[in-house]
C-alpha positions as CSV (number, residue, x, y, z in Angstrom):
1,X,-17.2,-0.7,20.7
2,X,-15.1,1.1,18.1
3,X,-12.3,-0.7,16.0
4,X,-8.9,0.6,16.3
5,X,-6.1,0.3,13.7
6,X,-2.9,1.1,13.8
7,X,-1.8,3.2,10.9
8,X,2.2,3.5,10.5
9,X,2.8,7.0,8.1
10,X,6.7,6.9,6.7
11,X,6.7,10.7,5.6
12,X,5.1,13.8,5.1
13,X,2.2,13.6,1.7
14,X,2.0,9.8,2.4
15,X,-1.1,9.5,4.7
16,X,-4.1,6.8,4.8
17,X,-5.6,9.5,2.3
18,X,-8.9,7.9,0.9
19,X,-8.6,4.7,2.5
20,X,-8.6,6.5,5.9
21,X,-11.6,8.4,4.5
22,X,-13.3,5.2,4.1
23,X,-12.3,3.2,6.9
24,X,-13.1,5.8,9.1
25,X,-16.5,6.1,7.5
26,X,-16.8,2.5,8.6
27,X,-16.6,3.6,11.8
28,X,-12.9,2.6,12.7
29,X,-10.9,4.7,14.5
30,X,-7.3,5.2,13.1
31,X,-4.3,5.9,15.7
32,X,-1.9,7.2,12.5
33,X,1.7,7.2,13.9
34,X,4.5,9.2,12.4
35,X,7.5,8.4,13.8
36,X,9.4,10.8,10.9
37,X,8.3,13.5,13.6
38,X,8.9,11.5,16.4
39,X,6.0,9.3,17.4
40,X,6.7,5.9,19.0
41,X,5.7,2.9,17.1
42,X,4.4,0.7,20.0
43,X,5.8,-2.5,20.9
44,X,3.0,-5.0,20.5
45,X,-0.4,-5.0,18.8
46,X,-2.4,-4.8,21.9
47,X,-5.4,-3.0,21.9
48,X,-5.4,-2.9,18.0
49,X,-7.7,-4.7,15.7
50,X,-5.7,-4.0,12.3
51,X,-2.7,-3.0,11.0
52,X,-1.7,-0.6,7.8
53,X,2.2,-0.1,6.7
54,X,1.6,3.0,4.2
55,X,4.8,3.7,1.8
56,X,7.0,6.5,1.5
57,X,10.1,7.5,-0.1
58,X,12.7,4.9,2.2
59,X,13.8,1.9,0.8
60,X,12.8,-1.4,2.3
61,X,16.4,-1.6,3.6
62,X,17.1,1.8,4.6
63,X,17.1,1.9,8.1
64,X,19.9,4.0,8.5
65,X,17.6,6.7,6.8
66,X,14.1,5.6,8.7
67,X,15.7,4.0,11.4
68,X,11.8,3.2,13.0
69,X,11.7,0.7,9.9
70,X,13.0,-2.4,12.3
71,X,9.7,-1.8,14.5
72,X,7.8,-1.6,11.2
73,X,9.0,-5.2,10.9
74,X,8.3,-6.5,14.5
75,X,4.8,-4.8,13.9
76,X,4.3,-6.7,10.7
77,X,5.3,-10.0,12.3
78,X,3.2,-9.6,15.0
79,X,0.3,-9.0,13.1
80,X,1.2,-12.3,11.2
81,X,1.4,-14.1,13.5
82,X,-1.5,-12.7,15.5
83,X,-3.7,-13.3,12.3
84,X,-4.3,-9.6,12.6
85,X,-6.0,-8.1,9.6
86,X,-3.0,-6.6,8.0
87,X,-2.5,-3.8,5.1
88,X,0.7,-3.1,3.4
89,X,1.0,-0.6,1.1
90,X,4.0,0.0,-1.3
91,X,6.5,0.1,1.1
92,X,4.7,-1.4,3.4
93,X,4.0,-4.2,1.1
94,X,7.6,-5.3,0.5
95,X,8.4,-4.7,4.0
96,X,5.6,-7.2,4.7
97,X,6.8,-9.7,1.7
98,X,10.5,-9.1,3.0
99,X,9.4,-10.1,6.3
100,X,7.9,-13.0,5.4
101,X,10.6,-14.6,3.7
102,X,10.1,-13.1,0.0
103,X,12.6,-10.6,-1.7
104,X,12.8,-7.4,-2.7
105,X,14.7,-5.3,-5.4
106,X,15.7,-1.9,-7.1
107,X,14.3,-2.1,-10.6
108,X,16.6,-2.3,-12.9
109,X,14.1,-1.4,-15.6
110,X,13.3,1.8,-14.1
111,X,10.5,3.1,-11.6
112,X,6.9,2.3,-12.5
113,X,4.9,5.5,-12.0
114,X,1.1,6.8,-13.0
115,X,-2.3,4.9,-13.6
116,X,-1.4,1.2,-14.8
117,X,-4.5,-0.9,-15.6
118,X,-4.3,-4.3,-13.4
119,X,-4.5,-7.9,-14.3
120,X,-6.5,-10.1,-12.3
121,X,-4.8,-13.7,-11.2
122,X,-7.8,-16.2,-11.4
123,X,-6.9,-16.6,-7.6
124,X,-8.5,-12.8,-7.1
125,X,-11.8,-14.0,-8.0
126,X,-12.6,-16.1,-4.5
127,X,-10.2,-13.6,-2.5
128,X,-12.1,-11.7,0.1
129,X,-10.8,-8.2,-1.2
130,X,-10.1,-8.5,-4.3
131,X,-12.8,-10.5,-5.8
132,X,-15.5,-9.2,-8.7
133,X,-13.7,-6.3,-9.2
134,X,-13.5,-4.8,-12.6
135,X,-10.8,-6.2,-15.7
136,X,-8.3,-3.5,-15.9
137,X,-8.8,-1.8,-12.7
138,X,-6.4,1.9,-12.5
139,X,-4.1,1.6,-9.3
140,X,-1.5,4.3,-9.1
141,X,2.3,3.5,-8.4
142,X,4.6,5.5,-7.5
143,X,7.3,2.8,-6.8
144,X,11.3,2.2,-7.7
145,X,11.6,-1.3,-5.5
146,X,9.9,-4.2,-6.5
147,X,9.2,-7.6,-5.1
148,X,10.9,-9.8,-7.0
149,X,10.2,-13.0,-5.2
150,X,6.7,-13.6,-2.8
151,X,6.5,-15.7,0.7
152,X,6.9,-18.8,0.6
153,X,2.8,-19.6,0.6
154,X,1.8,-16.3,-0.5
155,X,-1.0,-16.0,-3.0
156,X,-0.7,-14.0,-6.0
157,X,-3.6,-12.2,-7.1
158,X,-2.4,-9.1,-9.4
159,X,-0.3,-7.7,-11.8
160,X,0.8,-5.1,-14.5
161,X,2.7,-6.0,-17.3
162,X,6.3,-5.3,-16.1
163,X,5.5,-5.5,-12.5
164,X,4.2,-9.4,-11.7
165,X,3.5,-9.1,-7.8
166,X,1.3,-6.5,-7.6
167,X,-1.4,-7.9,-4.6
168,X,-1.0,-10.7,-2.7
169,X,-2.4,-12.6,0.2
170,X,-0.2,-14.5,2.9
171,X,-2.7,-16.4,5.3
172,X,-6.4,-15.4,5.4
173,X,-6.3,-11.2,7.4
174,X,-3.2,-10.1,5.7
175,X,-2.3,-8.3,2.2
176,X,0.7,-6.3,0.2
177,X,0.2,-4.3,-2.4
178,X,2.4,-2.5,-4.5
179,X,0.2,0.1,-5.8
180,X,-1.6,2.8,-3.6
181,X,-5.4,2.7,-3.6
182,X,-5.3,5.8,-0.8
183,X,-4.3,7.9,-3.3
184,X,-6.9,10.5,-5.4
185,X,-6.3,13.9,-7.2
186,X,-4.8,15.9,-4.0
187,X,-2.1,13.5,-3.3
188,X,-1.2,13.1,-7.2
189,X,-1.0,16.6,-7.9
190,X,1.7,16.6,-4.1
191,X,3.3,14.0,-5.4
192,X,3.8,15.2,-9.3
193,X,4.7,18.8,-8.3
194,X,7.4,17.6,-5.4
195,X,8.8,15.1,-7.6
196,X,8.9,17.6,-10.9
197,X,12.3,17.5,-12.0
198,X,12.3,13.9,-11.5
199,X,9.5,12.9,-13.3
200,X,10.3,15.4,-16.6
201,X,13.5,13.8,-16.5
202,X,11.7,10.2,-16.9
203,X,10.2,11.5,-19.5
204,X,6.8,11.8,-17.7
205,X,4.4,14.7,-17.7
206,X,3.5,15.9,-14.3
207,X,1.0,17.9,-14.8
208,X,-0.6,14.8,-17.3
209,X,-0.4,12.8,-14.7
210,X,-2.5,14.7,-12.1
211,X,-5.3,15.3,-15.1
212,X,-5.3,11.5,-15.9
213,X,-6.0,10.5,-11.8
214,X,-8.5,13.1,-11.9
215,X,-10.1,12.0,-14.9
216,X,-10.5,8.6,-13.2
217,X,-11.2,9.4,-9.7
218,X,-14.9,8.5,-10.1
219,X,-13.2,4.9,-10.8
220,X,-11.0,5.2,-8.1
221,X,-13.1,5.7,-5.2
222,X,-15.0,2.9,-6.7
223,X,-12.7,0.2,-6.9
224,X,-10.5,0.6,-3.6
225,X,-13.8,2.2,-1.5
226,X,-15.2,-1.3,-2.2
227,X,-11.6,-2.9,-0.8
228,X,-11.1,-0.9,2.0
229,X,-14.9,-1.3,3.1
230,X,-14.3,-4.9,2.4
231,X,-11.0,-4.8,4.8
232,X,-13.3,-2.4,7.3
233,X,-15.4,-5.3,7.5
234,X,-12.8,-7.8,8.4
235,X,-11.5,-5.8,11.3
């Protein structure tokens, strides 16, 4: 019997990309709901075997803007409690630290954005996902929130430099993440052309960018292929 898992898409370009490439490639079958267009999150997890929150441009707080964001929450709970393996991705990942009792924040430092090498917490190296994966690992963000404060509980098992709570694990099924491992060169180059006037104004190069994500996609479908096989397996 096929695997379902239920895939919660916040806007249009932000899709289960290569990690739905991968998982379906596993053989599990992804029920992606966009309720930007009008799909109905469901009320409980039943029938599902996992659980992805991808991110998107809304704020962790801003339901008056994504107003399906409180049955993101519920969904996220459930899952928890359910011991459902659980992905949350950017948005998704605050809105599962939030959840669980953590905090979340604007930086006040500015928006981390690009390929930033991550540091491994000793914890990573026993984690299901996360362990014997290379030192410096590339992970994409795209992100102006931040956690600033995990769970109560929550293990830490990544970070960047000016971003501490990069992965983490609360329980044994579920993870946040504030990077995207879904995304490769086609959703870069969306991305860095949409976001254009922002990004020059940053004082980033766009089209830079997109050339360094393709120049380590090879690494890419490496690193998170082996997590979201690793997840696949879990479900």
């Amino acid at each position: 019997m096929s695997r379902s898992v239920l895939v919660v898409e916040h806007e249009d370009g932000t899709g289960p990309e290569y990690l739905g490439e991968v998982l379906a490639g596993e053989g599990l079958l992804l029920d992606v709901r966009r309720p930007y267009l009008g799909d109905p999150l469901p009320d409980t997890l039943a029938g599902y075997d996992g659980l992805i929150v991808l991110g998107g441009t809304p704020g962790w707080g801003d339901d008056h803007v994504a107003p399906w964001l409180p049955a993101a929450r519920v969904l996220l709970r459930r899952a928890l409690d359910e011991e459902l393996p659980l992905l949350g991705v950017c948005l998704g990942g605050q809105l599962l630290a939030s959840v669980a009792g953590g905090q979340v924040a604007r930086s006040e430092a500015g928006p981390e954005i690009g390929l930033h090498p991550l540091s491994w917490r000793p914890e990573a190296a026993t984690d299901v996902l996360f362990s014997d994966l290379p030192p410096g690992a590339p992970a994409m963000q795209w992100h102006y929130d931040h956690i600033t404060e995990l769970p109560l509980g929550a293990v830490l098992l990544a970070s960047t430099d000016r971003f501490p709570h990069q992965a983490y694990r609360l329980g044994e099924r579920a993870w946040g993440m504030q990077f995207h491992m879904e995304v490769l060169t086609p959703a870069a180059k969306e991305w860095a052309s949409s976001d254009r006037d922002a990004l020059v104004g940053l004082g980033l190069d766009p089209d830079g960018l997109v050339e360094e994500v393709r120049d380590a996609e090879p690494q890419l479908r490496d690193v998170w292929g082996r997590v979201a096989r690793r997840w696949a397996a879990l479900v």
